[in-house]
FIDO-864997 format. One line per 4 residues: for each residue x, y, z of C-alpha. Coordinates in pm, whole numbers. Example, Ala and Ser with C-alpha at 12.3 -4.5 7.8 and 13.67 -1.06 7.14 Angstrom:
<rs>
1230 -450 780  1367 -106 714 $
</rs>
This chain:
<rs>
399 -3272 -1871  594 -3011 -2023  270 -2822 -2153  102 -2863 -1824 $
428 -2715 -1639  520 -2426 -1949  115 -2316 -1872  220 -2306 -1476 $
482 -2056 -1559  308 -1842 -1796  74 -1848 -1575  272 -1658 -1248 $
517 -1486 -1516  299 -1163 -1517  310 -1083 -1147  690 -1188 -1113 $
759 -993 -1442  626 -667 -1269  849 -392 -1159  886 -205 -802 $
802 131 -816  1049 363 -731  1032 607 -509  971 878 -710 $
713 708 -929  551 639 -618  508 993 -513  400 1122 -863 $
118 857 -820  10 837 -499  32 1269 -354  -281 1443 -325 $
-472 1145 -328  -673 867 -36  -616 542 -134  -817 224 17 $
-631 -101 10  -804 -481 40  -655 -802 175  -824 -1107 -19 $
-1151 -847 -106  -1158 -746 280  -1070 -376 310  -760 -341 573 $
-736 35 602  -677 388 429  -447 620 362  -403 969 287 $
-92 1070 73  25 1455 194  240 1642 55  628 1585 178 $
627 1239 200  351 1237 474  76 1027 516  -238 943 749 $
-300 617 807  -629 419 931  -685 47 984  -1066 -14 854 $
-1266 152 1132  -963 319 1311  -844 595 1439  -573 789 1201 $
-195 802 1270  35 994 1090  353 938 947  583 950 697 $
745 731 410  1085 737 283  1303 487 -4  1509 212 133 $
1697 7 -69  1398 -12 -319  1127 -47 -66  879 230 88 $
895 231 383  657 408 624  696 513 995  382 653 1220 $
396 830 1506  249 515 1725  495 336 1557  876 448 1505 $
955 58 1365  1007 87 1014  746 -87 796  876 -127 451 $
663 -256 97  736 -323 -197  444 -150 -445  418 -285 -813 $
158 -50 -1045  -77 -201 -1333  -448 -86 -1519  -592 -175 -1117 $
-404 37 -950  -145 -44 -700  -36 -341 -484  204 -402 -227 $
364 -660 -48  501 -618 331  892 -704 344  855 -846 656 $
606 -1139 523  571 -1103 161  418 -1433 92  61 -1330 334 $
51 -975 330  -59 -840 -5  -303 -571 -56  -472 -404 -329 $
-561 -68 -407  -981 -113 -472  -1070 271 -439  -858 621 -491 $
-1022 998 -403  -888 1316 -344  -1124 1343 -48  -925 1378 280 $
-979 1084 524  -1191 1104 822  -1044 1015 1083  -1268 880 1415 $
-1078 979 1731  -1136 868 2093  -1332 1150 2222  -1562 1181 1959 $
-1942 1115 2014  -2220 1234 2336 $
</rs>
């Protein structure tokens, strides 16, 4: 019993054991490039890292939104234009790349980085098309 429950917490140590990025490792790693983040293998959107904190943002086969991100207590936290409401991660780095957890529900919404460019998103817009 012991074995079976010292292997159980070996097991989740690594991923508890990780460290937040801070803000400022943050923006050394992710400015100037386009990151695409998964949910369970399912890509959930992209987003472009600008200079001065900003960012453009697009759900998988969305239309961008811009914003910003900002440090909060730890957490970087991003607010669009579409949406003033502060939504805050936590993002942990390792040889994959990054991965964040949403404060607001941190036990279902984790994503993955699965692809980085220095290509700037495309964004589709409303009017676009005959």
């Amino acid at each position: 019993m012991r074995l079976a429950f010292a292997l159980l917490v070996l097991s989740v140590l690594p991923a508890s054991a990780q460290t937040l990025m801070t803000a400022a490792e943050f923006e050394r790693y992710a400015t100037g490039k386009t990151l695409t983040y998964a949910q369970d293998g399912v890509v959930f959107g992209t987003e472009q890292y600008l200079p001065n904190r900003r960012v453009r943002w697009a759900f998988s086969g969305g239309e961008c939104i811009e914003g910003a991100w900002y440090e909060d207590a730890g957490l970087i936290c991003f607010v669009y234009d579409s949406e003033p409401n502060p939504q805050c991660w936590s993002f942990m780095h390792d040889a994959s790349g990054l991965h964040a957890r949403f404060n607001g529900d941190p036990a279902t919404t984790a994503l993955s980085e699965v692809e980085q460019t220095t290509t700037p998103l495309i964004c589709a817009g409303p009017d676009i098309g005959a």
